[in-house]
C-alpha positions as CSV (number, residue, x, y, z in Angstrom):
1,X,25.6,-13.6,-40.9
2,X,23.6,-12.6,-38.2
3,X,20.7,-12.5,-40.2
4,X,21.0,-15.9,-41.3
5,X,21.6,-17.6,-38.0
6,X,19.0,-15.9,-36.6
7,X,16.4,-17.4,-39.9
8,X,18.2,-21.0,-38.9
9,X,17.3,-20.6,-35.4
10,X,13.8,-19.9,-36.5
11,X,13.2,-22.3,-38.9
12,X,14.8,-25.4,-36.4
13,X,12.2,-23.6,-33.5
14,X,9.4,-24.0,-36.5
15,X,10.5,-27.3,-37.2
16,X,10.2,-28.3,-33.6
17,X,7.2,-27.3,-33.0
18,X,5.8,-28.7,-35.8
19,X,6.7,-32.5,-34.6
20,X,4.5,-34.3,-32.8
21,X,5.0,-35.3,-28.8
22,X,4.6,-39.0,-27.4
23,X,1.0,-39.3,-25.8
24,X,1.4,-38.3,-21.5
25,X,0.5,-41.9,-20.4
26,X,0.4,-42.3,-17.1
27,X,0.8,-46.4,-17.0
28,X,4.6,-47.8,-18.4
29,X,4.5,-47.6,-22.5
30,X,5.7,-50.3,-24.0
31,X,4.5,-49.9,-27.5
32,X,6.7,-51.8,-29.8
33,X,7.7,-54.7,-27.7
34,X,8.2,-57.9,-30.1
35,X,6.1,-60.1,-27.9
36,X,2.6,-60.3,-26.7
37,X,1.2,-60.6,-30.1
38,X,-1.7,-62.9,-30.4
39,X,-3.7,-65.3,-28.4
40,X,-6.2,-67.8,-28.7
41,X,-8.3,-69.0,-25.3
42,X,-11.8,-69.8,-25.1
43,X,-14.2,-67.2,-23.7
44,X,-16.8,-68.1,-20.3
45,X,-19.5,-68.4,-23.1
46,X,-17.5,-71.3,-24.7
47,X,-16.6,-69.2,-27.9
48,X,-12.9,-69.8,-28.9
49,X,-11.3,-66.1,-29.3
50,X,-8.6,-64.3,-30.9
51,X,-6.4,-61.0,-30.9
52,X,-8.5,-59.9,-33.9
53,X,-11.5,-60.3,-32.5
54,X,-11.6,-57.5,-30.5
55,X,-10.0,-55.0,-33.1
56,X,-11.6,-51.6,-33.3
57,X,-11.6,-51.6,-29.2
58,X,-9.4,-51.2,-26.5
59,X,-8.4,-54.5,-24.8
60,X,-7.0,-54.7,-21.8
61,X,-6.0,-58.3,-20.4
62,X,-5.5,-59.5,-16.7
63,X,-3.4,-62.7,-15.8
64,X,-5.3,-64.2,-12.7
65,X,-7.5,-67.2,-11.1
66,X,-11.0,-67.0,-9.4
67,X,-9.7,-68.0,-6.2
68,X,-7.1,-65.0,-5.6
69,X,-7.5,-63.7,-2.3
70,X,-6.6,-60.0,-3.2
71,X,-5.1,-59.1,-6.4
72,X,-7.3,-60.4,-8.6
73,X,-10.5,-59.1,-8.0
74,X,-8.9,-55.4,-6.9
75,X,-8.1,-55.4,-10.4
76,X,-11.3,-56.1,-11.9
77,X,-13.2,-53.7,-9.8
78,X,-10.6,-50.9,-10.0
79,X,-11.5,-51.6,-14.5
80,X,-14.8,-51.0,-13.6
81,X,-14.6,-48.0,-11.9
82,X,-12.4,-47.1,-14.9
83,X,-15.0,-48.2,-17.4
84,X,-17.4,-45.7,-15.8
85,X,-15.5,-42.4,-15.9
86,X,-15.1,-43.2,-19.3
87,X,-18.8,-42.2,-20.2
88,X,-19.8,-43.6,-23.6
89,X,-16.0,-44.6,-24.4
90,X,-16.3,-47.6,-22.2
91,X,-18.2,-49.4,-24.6
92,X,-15.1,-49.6,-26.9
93,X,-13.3,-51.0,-24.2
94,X,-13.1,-54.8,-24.0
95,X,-12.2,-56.6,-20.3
96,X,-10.4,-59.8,-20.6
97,X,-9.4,-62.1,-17.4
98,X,-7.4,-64.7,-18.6
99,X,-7.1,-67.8,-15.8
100,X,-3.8,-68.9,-14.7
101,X,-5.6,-72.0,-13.1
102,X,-7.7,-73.9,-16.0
103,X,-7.5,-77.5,-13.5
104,X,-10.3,-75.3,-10.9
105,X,-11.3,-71.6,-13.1
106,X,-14.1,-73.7,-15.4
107,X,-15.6,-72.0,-18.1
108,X,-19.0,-72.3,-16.0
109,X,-16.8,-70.9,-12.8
110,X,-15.7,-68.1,-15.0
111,X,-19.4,-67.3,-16.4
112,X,-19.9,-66.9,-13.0
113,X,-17.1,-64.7,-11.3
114,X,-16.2,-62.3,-13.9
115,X,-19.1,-60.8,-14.9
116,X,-19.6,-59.9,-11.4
117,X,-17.3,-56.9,-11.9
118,X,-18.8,-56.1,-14.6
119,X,-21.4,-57.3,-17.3
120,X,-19.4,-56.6,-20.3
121,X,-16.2,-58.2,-18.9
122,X,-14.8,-61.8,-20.4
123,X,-13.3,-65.0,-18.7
124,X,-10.5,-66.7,-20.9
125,X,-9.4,-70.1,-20.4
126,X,-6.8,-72.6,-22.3
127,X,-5.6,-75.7,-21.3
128,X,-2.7,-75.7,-19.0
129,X,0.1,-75.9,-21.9
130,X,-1.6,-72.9,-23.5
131,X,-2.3,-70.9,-20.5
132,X,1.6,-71.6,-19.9
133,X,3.0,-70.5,-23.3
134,X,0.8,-67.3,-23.3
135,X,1.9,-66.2,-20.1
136,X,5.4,-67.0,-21.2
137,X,5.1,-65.5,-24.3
138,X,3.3,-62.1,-22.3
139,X,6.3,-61.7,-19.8
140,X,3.7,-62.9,-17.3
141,X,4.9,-65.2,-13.9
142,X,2.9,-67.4,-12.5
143,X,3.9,-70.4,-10.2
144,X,1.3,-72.9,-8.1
145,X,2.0,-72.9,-4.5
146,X,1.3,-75.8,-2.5
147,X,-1.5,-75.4,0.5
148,X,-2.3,-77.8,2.7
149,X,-4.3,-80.1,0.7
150,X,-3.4,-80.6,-2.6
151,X,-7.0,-78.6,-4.0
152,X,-5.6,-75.3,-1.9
153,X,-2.9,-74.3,-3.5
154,X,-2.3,-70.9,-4.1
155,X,-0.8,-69.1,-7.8
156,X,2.3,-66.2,-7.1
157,X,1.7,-64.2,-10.3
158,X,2.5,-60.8,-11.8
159,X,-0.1,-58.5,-11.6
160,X,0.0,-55.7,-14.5
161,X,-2.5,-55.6,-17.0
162,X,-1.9,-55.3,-20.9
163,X,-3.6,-52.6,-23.1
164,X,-4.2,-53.4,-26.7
165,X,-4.9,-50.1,-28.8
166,X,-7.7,-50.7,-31.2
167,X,-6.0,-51.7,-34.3
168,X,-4.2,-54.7,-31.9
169,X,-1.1,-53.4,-30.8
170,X,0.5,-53.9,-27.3
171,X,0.7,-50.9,-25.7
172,X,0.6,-50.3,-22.2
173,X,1.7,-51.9,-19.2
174,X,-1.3,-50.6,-16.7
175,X,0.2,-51.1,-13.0
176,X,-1.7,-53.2,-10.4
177,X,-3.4,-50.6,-7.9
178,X,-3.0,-47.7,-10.8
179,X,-5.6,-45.0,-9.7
180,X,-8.7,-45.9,-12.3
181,X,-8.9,-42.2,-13.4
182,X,-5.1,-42.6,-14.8
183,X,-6.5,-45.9,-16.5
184,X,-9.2,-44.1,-17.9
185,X,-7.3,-41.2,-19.3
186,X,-4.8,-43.6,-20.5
187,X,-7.4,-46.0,-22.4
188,X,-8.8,-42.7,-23.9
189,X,-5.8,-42.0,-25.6
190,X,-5.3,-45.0,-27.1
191,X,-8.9,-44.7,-28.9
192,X,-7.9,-41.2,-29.5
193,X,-5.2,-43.4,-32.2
194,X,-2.7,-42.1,-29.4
């Protein structure tokens, strides 16, 4: 009887070993949600884009407007320094800043504010009904506060990024502020097929 237990406890401590562990992420995993599927903006460069159109990289997309005081453009720099201790990896990384503000973030505006961070990075744009179903349909908040002319307003918005994997699956909640070497290790496991 002994004998037996004993090959039991063996084979469950085989069998254990044997399975696989989640992936060590360091940003909030949220693989599987049922939302965040698809999108379809306009890039700075006036071609219309899709989900699909960036399968077979990484994509990671940022909810914000050109005017942002603060969290906006902490983001984008904080992805490049991400991009570059990634080494050769960053070039199957795709950077998407998707405006919140379509009435003032042009598509010649955002030709001209987001590849400042970074060459390779794209501007998105819809009109305000689309940029208002994506967001909604991404979890994202956003709400226009007045200033003190009606062209100052300001835009309260949440301020994670998404991370596609490269076959187009939401994956990973990256946190604003999130140290870039823990969004670099984390983007490298999701080309790894993490």
């Amino acid at each position: 009887m002994k004998r037996l237990l004993a090959l039991f406890l063996a084979f469950g401590l085989l069998l254990a070993g044997c399975t696989e562990s989640p992936p060590a992420f360091k940003s909030t995993d949220i693989s599987g949600v049922d939302w965040g599927k698809d999108f379809t903006l306009t890039d700075h460069t006036g071609q219309l884009r899709r989900l699909a159109d960036y399968k077979g990289k990484a994509l990671v997309l940022f909810f914000g407007y050109t005017q942002c005081p603060d969290v906006c453009p902490t983001t984008l720099a904080g992805m490049n320094e991400a991009l570059k201790l990634m080494g050769e990896d960053a070039a199957r990384v795709q950077v998407a800043f998707v405006t919140l503000d379509p009435a003032r973030d042009t598509q010649a505006l955002l030709a001209q504010y987001v590849p400042q961070f970074n060459p390779g990075f794209v501007g998105l744009y819809g009109d305000e009904a689309t940029t208002a179903a994506l967001a909604k349909d991404f979890k994202a908040f956003f709400t226009k506060v007045p200033g003190s002319t009606p062209d100052t307003y300001t835009i309260d918005h949440s301020t994670g990024s998404y991370a596609f994997d490269p076959q187009g699956r939401l994956r990973l909640l990256l946190r604003h502020g999130e140290a870039p070497a823990n969004v670099a290790a984390d983007l490298k496991l999701l080309l790894a097929g993490k």
